[in-house]
C-alpha positions as CSV (number, residue, x, y, z in Angstrom):
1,X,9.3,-0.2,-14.8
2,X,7.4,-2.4,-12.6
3,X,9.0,-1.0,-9.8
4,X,7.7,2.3,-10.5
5,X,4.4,1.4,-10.8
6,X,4.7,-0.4,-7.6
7,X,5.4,2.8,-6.3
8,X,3.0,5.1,-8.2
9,X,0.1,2.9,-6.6
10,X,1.2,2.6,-3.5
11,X,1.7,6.1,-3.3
12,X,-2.7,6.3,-4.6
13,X,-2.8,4.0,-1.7
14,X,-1.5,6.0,1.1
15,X,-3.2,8.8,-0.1
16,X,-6.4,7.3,-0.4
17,X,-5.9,6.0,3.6
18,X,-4.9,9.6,4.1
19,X,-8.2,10.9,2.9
20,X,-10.4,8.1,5.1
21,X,-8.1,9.1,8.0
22,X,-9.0,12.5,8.1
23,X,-12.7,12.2,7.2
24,X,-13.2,9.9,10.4
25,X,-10.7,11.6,12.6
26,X,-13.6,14.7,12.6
27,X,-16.1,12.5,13.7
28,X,-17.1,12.1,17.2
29,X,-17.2,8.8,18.9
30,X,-16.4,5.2,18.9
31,X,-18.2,4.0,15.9
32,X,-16.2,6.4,13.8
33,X,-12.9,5.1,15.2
34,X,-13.9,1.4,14.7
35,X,-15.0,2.8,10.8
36,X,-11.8,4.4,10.4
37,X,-10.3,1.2,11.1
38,X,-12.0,-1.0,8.9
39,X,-12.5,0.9,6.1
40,X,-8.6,1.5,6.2
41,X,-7.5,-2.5,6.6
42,X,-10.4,-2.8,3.6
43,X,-8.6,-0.6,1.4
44,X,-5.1,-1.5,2.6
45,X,-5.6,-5.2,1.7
46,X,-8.1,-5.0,-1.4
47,X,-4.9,-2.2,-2.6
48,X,-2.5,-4.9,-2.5
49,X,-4.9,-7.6,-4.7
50,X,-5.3,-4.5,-7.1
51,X,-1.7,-3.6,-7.8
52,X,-0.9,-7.3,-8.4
53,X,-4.0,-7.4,-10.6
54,X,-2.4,-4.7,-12.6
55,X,1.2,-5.7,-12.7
56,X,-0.3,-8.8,-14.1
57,X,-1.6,-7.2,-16.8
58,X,1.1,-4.4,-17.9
59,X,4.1,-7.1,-17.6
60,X,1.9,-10.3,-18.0
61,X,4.7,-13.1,-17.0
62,X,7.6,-11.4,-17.4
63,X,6.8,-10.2,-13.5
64,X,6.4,-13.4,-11.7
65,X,6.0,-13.9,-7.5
66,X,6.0,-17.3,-6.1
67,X,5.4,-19.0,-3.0
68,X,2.5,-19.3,-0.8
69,X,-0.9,-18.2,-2.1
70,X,0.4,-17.9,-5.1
71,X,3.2,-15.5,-4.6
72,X,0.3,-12.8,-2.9
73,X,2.8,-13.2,0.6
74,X,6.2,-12.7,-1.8
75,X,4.1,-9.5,-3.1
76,X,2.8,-8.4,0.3
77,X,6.4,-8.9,1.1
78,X,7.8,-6.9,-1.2
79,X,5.5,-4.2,-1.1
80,X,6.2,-3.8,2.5
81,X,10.3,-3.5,2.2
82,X,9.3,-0.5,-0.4
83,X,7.2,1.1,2.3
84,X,10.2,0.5,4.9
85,X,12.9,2.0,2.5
86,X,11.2,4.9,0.8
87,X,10.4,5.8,5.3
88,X,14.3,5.1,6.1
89,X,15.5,7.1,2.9
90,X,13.3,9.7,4.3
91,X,13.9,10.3,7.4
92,X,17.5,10.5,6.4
93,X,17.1,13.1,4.0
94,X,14.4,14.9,6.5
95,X,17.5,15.1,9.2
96,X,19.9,16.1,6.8
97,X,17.6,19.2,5.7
């Protein structure tokens, strides 16, 4: 279960950095490219603190991450090798369509 809300938000996430994406890509300039930017590292990290915030509180401690900062780099961690896989698993079933 906690592995599907992992991926349920993460998916929100990427579609949320989809939407800032294409809102700045129309705009003209510099400034909008530098906006783009931050405003996607802001939601990628505050994302992260959110989805750990609220596996916290639907499995309490029977979902635990240790380490440094508290287990935040075993989560960021994890949350990345889900991003990797779920890209690997598609691209092979992209090439075998």
């Amino acid at each position: 279960m906690a592995a599907l809300l992992l991926q349920v938000l993460l998916q929100a996430t990427v579609a949320i950095v989809n939407r800032i994406t294409n809102y700045f890509k129309e705009k003209p300039g510099v400034s909008a490219k530098i906006f783009r930017g931050l405003s996607t590292w802001a939601v990628l990290f505050s994302s992260k603190l959110v989805i750990l915030e609220a596996v916290n509180f639907a499995f309490g401690s029977s979902v635990m991450f240790y380490g440094p900062m508290n287990g935040l780099i075993a989560f960021i961690v994890v949350v990345v090798v889900m991003i990797f896989a779920e890209q690997f698993f598609k691209r092979i079933y992209d090439s075998l369509a």
